[in-house]
N, C-alpha and C positions, 0 to 999 in steps of 0.2 A: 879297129874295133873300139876303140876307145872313146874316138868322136861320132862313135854311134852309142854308146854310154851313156854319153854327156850328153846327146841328143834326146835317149829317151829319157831320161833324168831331167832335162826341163819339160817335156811335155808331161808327165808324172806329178811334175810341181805345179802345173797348171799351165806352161806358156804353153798354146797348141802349136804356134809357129816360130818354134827357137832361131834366132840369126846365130851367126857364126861368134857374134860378141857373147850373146847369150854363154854360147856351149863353152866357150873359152873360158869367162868366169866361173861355171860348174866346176869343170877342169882342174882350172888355178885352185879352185878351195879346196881342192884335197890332194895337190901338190903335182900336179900333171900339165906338162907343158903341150899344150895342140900344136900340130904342123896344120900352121893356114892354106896351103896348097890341099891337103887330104882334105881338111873341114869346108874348107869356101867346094869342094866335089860333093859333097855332100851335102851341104846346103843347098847346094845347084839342082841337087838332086831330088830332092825331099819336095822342093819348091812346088806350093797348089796341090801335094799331095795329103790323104789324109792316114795318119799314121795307122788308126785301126784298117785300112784296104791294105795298107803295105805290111804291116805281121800277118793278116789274115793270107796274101798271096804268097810269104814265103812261107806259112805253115805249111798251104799246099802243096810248094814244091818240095819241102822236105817231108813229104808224106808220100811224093812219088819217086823217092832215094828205098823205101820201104827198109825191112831191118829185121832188129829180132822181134821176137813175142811180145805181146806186153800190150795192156790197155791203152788208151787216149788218153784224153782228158786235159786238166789245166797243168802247168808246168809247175811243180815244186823245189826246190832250193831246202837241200840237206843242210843242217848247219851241227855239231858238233855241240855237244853238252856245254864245255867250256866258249864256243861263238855263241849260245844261247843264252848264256851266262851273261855275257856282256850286254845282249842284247836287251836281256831284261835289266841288267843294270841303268844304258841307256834309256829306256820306258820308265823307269823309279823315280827319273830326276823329273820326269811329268812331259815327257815327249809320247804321241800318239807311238805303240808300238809296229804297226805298218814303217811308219816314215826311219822308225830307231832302225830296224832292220835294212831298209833303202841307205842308210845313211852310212851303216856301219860297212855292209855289201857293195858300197860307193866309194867308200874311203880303202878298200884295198882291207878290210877286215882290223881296219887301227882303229880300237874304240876312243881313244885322246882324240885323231882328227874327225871321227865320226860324233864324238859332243862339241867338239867344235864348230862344225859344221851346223849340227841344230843350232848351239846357241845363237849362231850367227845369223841365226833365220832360214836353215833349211834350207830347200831348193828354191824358194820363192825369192826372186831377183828384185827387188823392192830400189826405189830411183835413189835411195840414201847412202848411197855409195857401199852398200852391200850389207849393211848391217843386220837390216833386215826385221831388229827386234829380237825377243829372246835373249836378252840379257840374263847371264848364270845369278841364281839365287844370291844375293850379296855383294852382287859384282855390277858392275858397269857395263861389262861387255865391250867396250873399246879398243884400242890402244893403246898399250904404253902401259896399263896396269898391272901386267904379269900374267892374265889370267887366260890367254888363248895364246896358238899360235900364231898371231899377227905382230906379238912384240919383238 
Protein backbone atom coordinates (compact mmCIF):
# COMPACT_ATOMS: atom_id res chain seq x y z
CA UNK A 1 0.00 0.00 0.00
CA UNK A 2 2.44 2.18 0.45
CA UNK A 3 4.35 2.15 -2.89
CA UNK A 4 1.00 2.83 -4.09
CA UNK A 5 1.13 6.14 -1.90
CA UNK A 6 4.25 7.06 -3.19
CA UNK A 7 2.97 6.27 -6.63
CA UNK A 8 0.15 8.45 -6.49
CA UNK A 9 1.96 11.22 -4.62
CA UNK A 10 4.35 11.82 -7.66
CA UNK A 11 1.71 11.83 -10.16
CA UNK A 12 -0.15 14.46 -7.87
CA UNK A 13 3.13 16.45 -7.86
CA UNK A 14 2.98 16.32 -11.52
CA UNK A 15 5.38 13.26 -12.72
CA UNK A 16 2.42 11.30 -14.84
CA UNK A 17 4.85 8.43 -15.08
CA UNK A 18 6.73 7.86 -11.75
CA UNK A 19 9.77 5.19 -12.09
CA UNK A 20 10.58 3.09 -9.21
CA UNK A 21 13.59 5.82 -8.30
CA UNK A 22 10.85 8.37 -8.36
CA UNK A 23 8.45 6.66 -5.70
CA UNK A 24 11.58 5.67 -3.60
CA UNK A 25 12.57 9.21 -3.12
CA UNK A 26 8.86 10.17 -2.21
CA UNK A 27 9.20 7.32 0.32
CA UNK A 28 12.69 8.19 1.66
CA UNK A 29 11.52 11.96 2.53
CA UNK A 30 9.25 11.04 4.84
CA UNK A 31 11.26 8.10 6.34
CA UNK A 32 9.87 5.03 4.51
CA UNK A 33 11.98 2.39 3.22
CA UNK A 34 10.33 0.68 -0.42
CA UNK A 35 10.88 -3.25 -0.92
CA UNK A 36 12.18 -3.06 -4.70
CA UNK A 37 10.68 -6.36 -5.37
CA UNK A 38 6.82 -4.94 -4.34
CA UNK A 39 7.70 -1.40 -6.16
CA UNK A 40 9.67 -2.50 -9.52
CA UNK A 41 5.59 -4.97 -9.43
CA UNK A 42 4.15 -2.20 -9.51
CA UNK A 43 5.83 -0.15 -11.80
CA UNK A 44 5.58 -3.07 -14.13
CA UNK A 45 2.27 -2.72 -13.66
CA UNK A 46 1.13 0.87 -13.94
CA UNK A 47 3.42 0.74 -17.15
CA UNK A 48 1.45 2.64 -20.50
CA UNK A 49 -1.32 2.88 -18.15
CA UNK A 50 -3.08 6.09 -17.32
CA UNK A 51 -3.84 6.51 -13.81
CA UNK A 52 -7.24 8.46 -14.18
CA UNK A 53 -8.66 4.65 -16.18
CA UNK A 54 -7.00 2.83 -13.32
CA UNK A 55 -8.94 4.79 -10.03
CA UNK A 56 -11.90 5.22 -12.36
CA UNK A 57 -11.98 1.00 -13.00
CA UNK A 58 -11.34 0.25 -9.41
CA UNK A 59 -14.00 2.70 -8.27
CA UNK A 60 -16.17 0.43 -10.42
CA UNK A 61 -15.30 -2.53 -8.94
CA UNK A 62 -15.69 -1.49 -5.50
CA UNK A 63 -19.07 -0.17 -6.33
CA UNK A 64 -19.94 -3.67 -7.33
CA UNK A 65 -18.71 -4.96 -3.52
CA UNK A 66 -22.20 -2.70 -2.86
CA UNK A 67 -22.52 -1.81 1.08
CA UNK A 68 -24.46 0.34 3.32
CA UNK A 69 -26.69 3.50 2.45
CA UNK A 70 -25.19 6.41 1.72
CA UNK A 71 -24.68 8.87 -1.32
CA UNK A 72 -21.66 8.87 -3.93
CA UNK A 73 -19.82 11.31 -4.80
CA UNK A 74 -15.94 12.54 -4.25
CA UNK A 75 -14.00 10.94 -1.38
CA UNK A 76 -13.41 13.12 1.76
CA UNK A 77 -10.77 12.72 4.37
CA UNK A 78 -12.04 13.47 8.03
CA UNK A 79 -9.21 15.29 9.87
CA UNK A 80 -9.54 16.22 13.59
CA UNK A 81 -9.67 19.94 14.85
CA UNK A 82 -6.25 19.43 16.27
CA UNK A 83 -4.97 17.52 12.31
CA UNK A 84 -6.62 20.86 11.12
CA UNK A 85 -4.76 22.81 13.33
CA UNK A 86 -1.57 21.78 11.92
CA UNK A 87 -2.62 21.81 8.81
CA UNK A 88 -3.45 25.36 8.81
CA UNK A 89 -0.34 25.93 10.65
CA UNK A 90 1.51 24.25 7.65
CA UNK A 91 -0.61 26.78 5.02
CA UNK A 92 0.68 30.09 7.51
CA UNK A 93 4.26 29.39 6.71
CA UNK A 94 2.79 30.25 2.72
CA UNK A 95 2.51 26.72 1.49
CA UNK A 96 -0.72 26.24 -0.96
CA UNK A 97 -3.18 24.55 1.64
CA UNK A 98 -4.05 21.51 -0.79
CA UNK A 99 -0.39 20.46 -0.96
CA UNK A 100 -0.01 21.31 3.33
CA UNK A 101 -2.74 18.70 3.82
CA UNK A 102 -1.10 16.08 1.03
CA UNK A 103 2.01 16.51 2.87
CA UNK A 104 1.08 16.29 6.21
CA UNK A 105 -1.41 13.09 5.27
CA UNK A 106 2.10 11.85 3.53
CA UNK A 107 4.06 12.17 6.24
CA UNK A 108 2.16 9.64 8.55
CA UNK A 109 0.25 12.96 10.21
CA UNK A 110 4.05 14.34 11.56
CA UNK A 111 3.60 18.04 10.91
CA UNK A 112 7.89 18.50 11.58
CA UNK A 113 8.37 15.98 8.52
CA UNK A 114 5.44 17.37 6.71
CA UNK A 115 7.22 21.12 6.79
CA UNK A 116 10.03 19.52 5.86
CA UNK A 117 8.87 17.92 3.18
CA UNK A 118 7.46 21.34 1.63
CA UNK A 119 10.52 23.09 2.51
CA UNK A 120 12.34 20.75 0.57
CA UNK A 121 10.28 21.29 -2.38
CA UNK A 122 7.21 19.24 -1.93
CA UNK A 123 6.55 16.37 -4.26
CA UNK A 124 8.32 17.93 -7.12
CA UNK A 125 11.48 15.72 -7.82
CA UNK A 126 13.58 18.60 -9.23
CA UNK A 127 17.35 17.16 -10.94
CA UNK A 128 19.15 19.09 -7.69
CA UNK A 129 19.59 16.37 -5.76
CA UNK A 130 16.28 16.86 -4.15
CA UNK A 131 16.09 20.07 -2.83
CA UNK A 132 13.90 21.23 -4.79
CA UNK A 133 13.71 24.98 -3.63
CA UNK A 134 11.63 26.28 -0.70
CA UNK A 135 14.09 27.19 1.52
CA UNK A 136 12.45 27.98 5.24
CA UNK A 137 12.10 31.81 5.90
CA UNK A 138 15.69 32.68 7.20
CA UNK A 139 17.27 29.53 6.46
CA UNK A 140 19.19 27.94 3.72
CA UNK A 141 17.28 25.02 3.57
CA UNK A 142 20.50 22.65 3.20
CA UNK A 143 22.54 20.59 5.26
CA UNK A 144 24.31 20.80 7.99
CA UNK A 145 22.44 23.95 9.43
CA UNK A 146 20.29 22.49 11.93
CA UNK A 147 17.12 23.35 10.40
CA UNK A 148 15.51 20.06 8.80
CA UNK A 149 15.69 16.68 9.07
CA UNK A 150 18.63 16.02 6.75
CA UNK A 151 21.29 16.93 9.38
Amino acid sequence: MKHVAGYLLCVLGGNESPSAADVSKALSAVGVEADSDALGRLITEMEGKDIGEVLAEGKEMLAKFGGGGGGGGGMAIQLTQEEMAAVDRLASMGFDRAEAAQAYLACDKNEELAANLLMDGGFGFADDGGAGGGAPPGGSGGGGDGDDMYD
